[in-house]
C-alpha positions in Angstrom: 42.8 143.2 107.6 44.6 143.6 111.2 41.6 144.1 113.8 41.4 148.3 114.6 41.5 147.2 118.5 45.6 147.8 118.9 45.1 151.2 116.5 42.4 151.9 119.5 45.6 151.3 122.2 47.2 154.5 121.2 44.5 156.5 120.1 42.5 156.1 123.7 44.5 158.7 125.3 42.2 161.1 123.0 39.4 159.9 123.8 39.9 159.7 127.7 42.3 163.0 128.1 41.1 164.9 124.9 37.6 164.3 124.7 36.1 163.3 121.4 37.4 163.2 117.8 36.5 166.1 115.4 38.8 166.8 112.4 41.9 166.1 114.6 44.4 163.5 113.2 44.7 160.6 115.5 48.8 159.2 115.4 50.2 156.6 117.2 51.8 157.3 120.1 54.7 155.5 121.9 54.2 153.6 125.0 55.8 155.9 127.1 54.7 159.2 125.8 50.8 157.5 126.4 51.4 156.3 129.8 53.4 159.1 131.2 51.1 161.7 130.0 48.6 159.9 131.8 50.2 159.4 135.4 51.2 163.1 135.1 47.7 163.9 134.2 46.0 161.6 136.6 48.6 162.7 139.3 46.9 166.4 139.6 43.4 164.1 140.7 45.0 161.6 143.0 46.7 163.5 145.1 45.2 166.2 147.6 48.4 167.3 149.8 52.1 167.5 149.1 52.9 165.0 151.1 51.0 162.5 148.8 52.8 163.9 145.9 56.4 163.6 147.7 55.7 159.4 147.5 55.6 159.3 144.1 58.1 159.9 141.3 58.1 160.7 137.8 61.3 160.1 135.3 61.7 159.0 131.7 62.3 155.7 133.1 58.9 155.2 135.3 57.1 155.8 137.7 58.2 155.2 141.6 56.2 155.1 144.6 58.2 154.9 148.0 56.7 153.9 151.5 57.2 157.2 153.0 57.4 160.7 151.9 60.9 161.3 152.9 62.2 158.8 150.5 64.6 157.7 152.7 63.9 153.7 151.9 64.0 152.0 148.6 61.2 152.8 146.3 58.4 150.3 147.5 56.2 150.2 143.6 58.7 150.7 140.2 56.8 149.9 137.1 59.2 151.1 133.7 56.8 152.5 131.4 57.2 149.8 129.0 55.5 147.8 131.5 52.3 149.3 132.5 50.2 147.8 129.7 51.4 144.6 131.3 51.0 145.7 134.8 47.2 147.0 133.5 46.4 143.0 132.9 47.7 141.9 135.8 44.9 143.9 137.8 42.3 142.2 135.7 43.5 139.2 136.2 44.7 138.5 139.6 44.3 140.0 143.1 45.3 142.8 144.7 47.5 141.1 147.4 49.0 138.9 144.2 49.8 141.9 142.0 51.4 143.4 145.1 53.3 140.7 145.8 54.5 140.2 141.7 55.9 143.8 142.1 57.6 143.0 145.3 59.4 139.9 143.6 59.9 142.5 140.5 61.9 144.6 142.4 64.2 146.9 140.1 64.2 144.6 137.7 61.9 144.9 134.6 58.9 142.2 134.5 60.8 139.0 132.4 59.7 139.1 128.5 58.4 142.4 128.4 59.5 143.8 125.2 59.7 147.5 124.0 57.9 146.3 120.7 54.9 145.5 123.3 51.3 147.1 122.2 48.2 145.9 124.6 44.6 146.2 123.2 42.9 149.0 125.4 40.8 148.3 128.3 37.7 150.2 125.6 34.6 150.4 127.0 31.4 148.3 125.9 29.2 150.3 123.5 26.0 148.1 124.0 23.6 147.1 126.6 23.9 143.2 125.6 27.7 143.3 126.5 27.2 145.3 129.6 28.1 144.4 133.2 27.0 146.9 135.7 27.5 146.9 140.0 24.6 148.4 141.7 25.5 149.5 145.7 22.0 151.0 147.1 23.8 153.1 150.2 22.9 152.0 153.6 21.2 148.6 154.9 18.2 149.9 157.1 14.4 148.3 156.5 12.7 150.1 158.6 12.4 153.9 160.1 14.3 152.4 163.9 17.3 150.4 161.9 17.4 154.0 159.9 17.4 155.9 163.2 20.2 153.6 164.3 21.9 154.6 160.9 20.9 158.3 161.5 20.1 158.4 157.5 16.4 159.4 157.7 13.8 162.1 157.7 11.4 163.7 159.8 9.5 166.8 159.0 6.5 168.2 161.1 3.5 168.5 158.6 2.7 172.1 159.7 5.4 172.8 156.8 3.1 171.4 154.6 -0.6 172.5 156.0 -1.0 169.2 157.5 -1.5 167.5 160.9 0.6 164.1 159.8 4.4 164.6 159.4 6.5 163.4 156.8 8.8 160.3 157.4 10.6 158.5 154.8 14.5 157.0 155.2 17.6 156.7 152.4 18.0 153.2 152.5 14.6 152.5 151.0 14.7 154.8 148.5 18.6 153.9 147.6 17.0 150.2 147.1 14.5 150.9 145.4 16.3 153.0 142.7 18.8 150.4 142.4 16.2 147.8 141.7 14.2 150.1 139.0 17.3 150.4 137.9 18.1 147.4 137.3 14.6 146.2 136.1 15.5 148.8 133.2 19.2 147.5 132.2 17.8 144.0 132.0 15.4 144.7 129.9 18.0 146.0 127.4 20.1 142.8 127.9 22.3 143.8 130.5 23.7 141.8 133.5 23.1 143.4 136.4 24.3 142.6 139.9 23.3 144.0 143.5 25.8 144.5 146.2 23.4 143.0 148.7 19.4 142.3 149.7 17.3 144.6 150.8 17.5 145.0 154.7 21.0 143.1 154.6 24.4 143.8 154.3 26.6 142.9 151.6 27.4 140.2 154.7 24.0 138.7 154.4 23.2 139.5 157.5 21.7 142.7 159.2 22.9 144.5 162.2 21.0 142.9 165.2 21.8 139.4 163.2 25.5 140.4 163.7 25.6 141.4 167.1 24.0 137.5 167.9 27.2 136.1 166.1 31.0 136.4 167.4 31.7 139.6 166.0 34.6 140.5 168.2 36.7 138.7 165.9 35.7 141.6 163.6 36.5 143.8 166.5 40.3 142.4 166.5 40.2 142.8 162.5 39.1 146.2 162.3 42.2 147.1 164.8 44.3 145.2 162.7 42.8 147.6 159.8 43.8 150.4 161.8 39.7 151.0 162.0 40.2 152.7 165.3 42.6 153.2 168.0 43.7 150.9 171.2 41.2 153.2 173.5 38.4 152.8 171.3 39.2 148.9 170.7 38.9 148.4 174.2 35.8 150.1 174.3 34.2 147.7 171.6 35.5 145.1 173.6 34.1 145.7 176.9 30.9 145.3 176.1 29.5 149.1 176.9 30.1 150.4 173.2 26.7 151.8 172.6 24.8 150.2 169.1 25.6 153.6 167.2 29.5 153.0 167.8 29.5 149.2 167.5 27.7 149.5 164.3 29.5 152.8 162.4 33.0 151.4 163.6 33.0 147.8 163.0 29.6 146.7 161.0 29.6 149.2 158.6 33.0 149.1 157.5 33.3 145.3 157.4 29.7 145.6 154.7 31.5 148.3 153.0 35.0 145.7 152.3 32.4 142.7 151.9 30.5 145.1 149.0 33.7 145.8 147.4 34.6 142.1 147.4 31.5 141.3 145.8 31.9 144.0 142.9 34.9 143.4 141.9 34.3 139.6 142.0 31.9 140.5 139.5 34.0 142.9 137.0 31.7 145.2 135.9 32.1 147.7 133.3 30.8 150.4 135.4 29.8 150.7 138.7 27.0 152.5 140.6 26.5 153.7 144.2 23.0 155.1 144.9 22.8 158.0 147.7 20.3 160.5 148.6 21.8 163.9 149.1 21.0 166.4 152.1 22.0 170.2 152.8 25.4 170.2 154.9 24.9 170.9 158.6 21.2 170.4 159.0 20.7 170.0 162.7 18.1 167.6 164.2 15.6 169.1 166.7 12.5 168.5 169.2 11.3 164.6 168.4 14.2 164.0 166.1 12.9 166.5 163.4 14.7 168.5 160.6 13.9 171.8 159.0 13.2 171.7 155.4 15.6 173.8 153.3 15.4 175.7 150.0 18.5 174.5 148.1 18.8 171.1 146.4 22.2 170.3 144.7 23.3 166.5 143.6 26.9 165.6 143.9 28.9 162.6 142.4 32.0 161.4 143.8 34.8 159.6 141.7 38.6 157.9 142.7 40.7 160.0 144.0 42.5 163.0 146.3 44.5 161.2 148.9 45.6 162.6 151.6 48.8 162.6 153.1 48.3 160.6 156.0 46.7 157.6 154.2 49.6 157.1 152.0 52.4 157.6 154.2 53.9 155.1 156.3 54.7 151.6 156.0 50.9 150.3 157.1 49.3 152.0 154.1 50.7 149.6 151.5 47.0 149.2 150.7 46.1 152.5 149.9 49.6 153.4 148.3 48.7 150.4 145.6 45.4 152.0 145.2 47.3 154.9 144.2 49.6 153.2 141.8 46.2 151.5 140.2 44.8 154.9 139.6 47.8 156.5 138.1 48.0 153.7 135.7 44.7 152.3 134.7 41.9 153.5 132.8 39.7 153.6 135.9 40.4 157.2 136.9 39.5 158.7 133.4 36.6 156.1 132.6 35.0 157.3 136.2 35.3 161.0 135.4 33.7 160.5 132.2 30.8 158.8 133.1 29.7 160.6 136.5 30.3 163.8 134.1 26.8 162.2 132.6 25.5 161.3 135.6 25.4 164.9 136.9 24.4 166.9 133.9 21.4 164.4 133.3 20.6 165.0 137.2 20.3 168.4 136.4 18.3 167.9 132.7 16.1 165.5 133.7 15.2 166.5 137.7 16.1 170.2 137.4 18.4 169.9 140.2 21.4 171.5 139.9 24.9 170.5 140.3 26.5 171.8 143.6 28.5 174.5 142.3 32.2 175.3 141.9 32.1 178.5 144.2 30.9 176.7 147.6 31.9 176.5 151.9 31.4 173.1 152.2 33.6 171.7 154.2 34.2 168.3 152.4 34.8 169.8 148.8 37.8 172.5 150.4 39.5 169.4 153.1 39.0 166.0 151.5 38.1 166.5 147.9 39.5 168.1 144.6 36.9 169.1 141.7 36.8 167.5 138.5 38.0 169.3 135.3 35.0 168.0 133.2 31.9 168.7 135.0 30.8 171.3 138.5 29.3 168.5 141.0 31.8 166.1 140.4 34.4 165.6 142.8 37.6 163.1 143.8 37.3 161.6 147.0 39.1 158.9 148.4 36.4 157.0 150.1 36.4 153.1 150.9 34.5 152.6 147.5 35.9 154.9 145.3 39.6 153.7 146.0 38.5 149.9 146.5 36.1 149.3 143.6 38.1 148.3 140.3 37.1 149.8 137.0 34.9 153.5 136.2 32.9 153.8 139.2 29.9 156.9 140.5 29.1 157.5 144.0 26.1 159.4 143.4 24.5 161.7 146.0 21.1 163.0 143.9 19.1 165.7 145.2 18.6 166.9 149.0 16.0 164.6 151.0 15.8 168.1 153.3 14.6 170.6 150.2 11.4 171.3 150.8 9.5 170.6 147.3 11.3 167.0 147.3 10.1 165.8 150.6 6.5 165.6 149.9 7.1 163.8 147.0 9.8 161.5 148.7 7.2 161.0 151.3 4.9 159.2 149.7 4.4 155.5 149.0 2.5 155.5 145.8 5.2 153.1 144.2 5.9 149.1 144.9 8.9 147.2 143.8 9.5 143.8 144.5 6.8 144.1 147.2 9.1 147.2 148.8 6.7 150.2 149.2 8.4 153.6 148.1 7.7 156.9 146.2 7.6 157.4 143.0 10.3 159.7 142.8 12.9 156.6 142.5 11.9 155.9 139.4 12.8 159.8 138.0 16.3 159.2 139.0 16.8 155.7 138.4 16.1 157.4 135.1 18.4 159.3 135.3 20.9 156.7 135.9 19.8 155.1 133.1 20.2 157.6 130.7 23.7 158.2 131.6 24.5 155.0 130.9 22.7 154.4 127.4 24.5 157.8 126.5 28.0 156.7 127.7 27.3 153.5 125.4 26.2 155.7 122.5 29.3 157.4 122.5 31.5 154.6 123.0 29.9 153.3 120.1 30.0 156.4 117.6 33.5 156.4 118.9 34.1 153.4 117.5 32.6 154.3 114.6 35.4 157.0 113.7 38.4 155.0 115.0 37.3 152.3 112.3 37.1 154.8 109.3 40.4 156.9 110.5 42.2 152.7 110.9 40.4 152.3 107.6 41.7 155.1 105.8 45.6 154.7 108.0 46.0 151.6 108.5 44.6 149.5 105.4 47.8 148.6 104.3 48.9 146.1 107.2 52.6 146.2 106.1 52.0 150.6 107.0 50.9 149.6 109.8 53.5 146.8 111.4 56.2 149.4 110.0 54.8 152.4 112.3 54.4 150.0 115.1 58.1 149.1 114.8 58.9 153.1 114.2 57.0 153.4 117.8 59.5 150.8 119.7 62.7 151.8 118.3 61.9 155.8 119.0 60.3 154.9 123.0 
């Protein structure tokens, strides 16, 4: 019998757009109904401001994405509908910067042998641990309360909060390390393989901060400005010399780590992807000897692909970002991401009684730069470096607020070692977490499975039924 995996092809857009199966009939679906539902879906995710949506275009032919918003070139991406399951192994297989240049050569021409008739396995998720690749990217690089000072990512809290004469000191990057290496303690002993973004104290460079500034990093000076990092006044401020250490490293170290950790993931191709942040209330300002007040409310956030703004798609030096775009319309990336930070947040909130940040909030970030999920309060589109650079279903998780004042006792403390890294105990409650989501996410997959076999089973058992619908699909697309 035929294998179920092309029946899967058509019957994913369910899965991903509908949520799961119940007593629905699952029917094939031409190519271009599936992909065109799907880039006018994903559309509403990807794009935060009109003048995003006035680059792209939407026909029965395809889909267009021109340089500027005024359309007043030639469309810069055409991909026909017929060719998007071809254009979906091409980002598994090559580059970006080789894709890019494919399209280029592509033109307005259709991709040479791509046939109407054309059916492409889907991308499906693995449904168990032994098969699983997951990316691990603990936030920050500090390993140590000054290179976390330098990061500004750590707390203080005077202990008269607490009834106590010793105050309360603990920093994100140790506890977004830790995590990820409880976490992946845990997948490996399921079977899975399990990679880390970088060492602890390092950048996904290999190198730390201080190490940097002894090598000749104004040849990452010149690249950032190439990047369009920062602008001519503030490159010749890194270049002089009299750029303080905060500015030299959140302008030019930190954003060459975060392209090197990207490199590294999707070197890697993982199924899923995790980025491990600590949370803290919006606003909180810093006071006497560096202190911060302790707050009552404690919300986790996760952050997925998506909402562009105008700005960062417009224009013919954000080929980069408008490719990112394209990606996101057309892959499974967008959907897979939304569905699996959806567990991410409701097991944050099961499993640590924190709750999701809700949908009627001020912040500042969720109204500007982000737009909300349709699946789960907490989860928002966002186009940072990660979430637009990282190929395949990627979280950016930001559990829990370091500032609330029940957690920072218990974040305090360093009752917990890990690979000789002192940390609290708490790390391991949300790697937990983490975990969970992710043995859930393969349960499902695999339950999934489990019905599209029986509904193939009971459709499809007849192969020459089946070659004759396939055929019914092309001739009607």
């Amino acid at each position: 019998m035929k294998s179920p995996i092309q029946f899967i092809f058509v019957a994913m857009v369910v899965f991903l757009v509908c949520g799961p199966v119940h007593s629905q009939e699952i029917k094939p679906i031409p190519i271009k109904k599936f992909y065109k539902d799907r880039v006018t879906r994903n559309l509403q995710f990807l794009c935060k401001e009109a003048e995003c949506l006035d680059n792209v275009i939407i026909n029965d032919r395809g889909l267009y994405i021109y340089p500027t918003s005024q359309r007043v070139d030639k469309p810069e991406f055409i991909l026909y509908w017929r060719e998007m399951s071809h254009f979906n192994e091409l980002l598994e297989e090559k580059s970006n910067e080789e894709v890019i240049e494919i399209l280029k050569r592509k033109g307005q021409r259709y991709f040479h042998g791509i046939k109407s008739t054309h059916v492409d396995p889907a991308k499906y998720p693995v449904s168990d641990f032994g098969g699983l690749k997951v990316a691990i990217d603990p936030g920050h690089v500090a390993s140590n309360m000054g290179e976390a000072i330098l990061e500004r990512r750590y707390m203080r809290v005077e202990g008269k909060h607490y009834n106590q004469k010793r105050d309360i000191e603990f920093f994100e990057a140790n506890l977004a390390y830790t995590t990820g290496l409880r976490l992946k303690e845990m997948l490996e002993d399921e079977g899975a393989d399990v990679m880390m973004t970088h060492e602890y104290g390092k950048s996904a460079m290999g190198i730390n901060f201080y190490e940097w500034l002894e090598t000749d990093y104004k040849k990452d000076i010149v690249d950032g400005y190439k990047n369009e990092w920062y602008n001519r006044e503030k490159f010749n401020h890194l270049m002089s010399g009299d750029a303080p250490d905060f500015v030299m490293f959140y302008d030019v170290f930190r954003n060459k780590d975060f392209v090197a950790r990207a490199r590294a993931i999707n070197k890697f191709q993982p199924h899923l992807t995790v980025v491990i942040h600590f949370n803290a209330s919006e606003g909180g300002q810093r006071y006497g000897d560096k202190y911060l007040p302790p707050v009552s409310e404690n919300y986790s956030m996760v952050f997925v692909p998506g909402s562009f703004l105008g700005f960062e798609v417009d224009g013919p030096d954000e080929i980069d970002q408008r490719f990112e775009l394209l990606r996101l319309l057309v892959s499974y990336d967008l959907e897979e991401s939304n569905v699996f930070a959806s567990n991410v947040i409701r097991e944050l909130d099961q499993q640590l009684k924190v709750d999701a940040l809700p949908a009627d909030n001020d912040f500042e970030f969720a109204e500007k730069y982000s737009i909300k999920s349709d699946l789960a309060d907490g989860v928002y589109h966002r186009n940072f470096y990660l979430t637009r650079a990282v190929k395949g279903p990627i979280a950016y998780t930001e559990a829990l607020y370091q500032d609330n004042y029940d957690e920072i006792p218990l974040l305090g403390k360093k009752d917990y070692t890990i690979e000789g890294i002192k940390t609290s105990s708490r790390v391991k409650d949300v790697a937990q977490v983490y975990f969970t989501a992710i043995e859930k996410w393969l349960n499902y997959n695999k339950e999934y499975t489990k019905k599209l076999d029986a509904l193939y089973d009971d459709k499809y058992g007849d192969e020459e039924i089946y070659e004759a619908e396939l055929k019914g699909m092309s001739e009607n697309d």
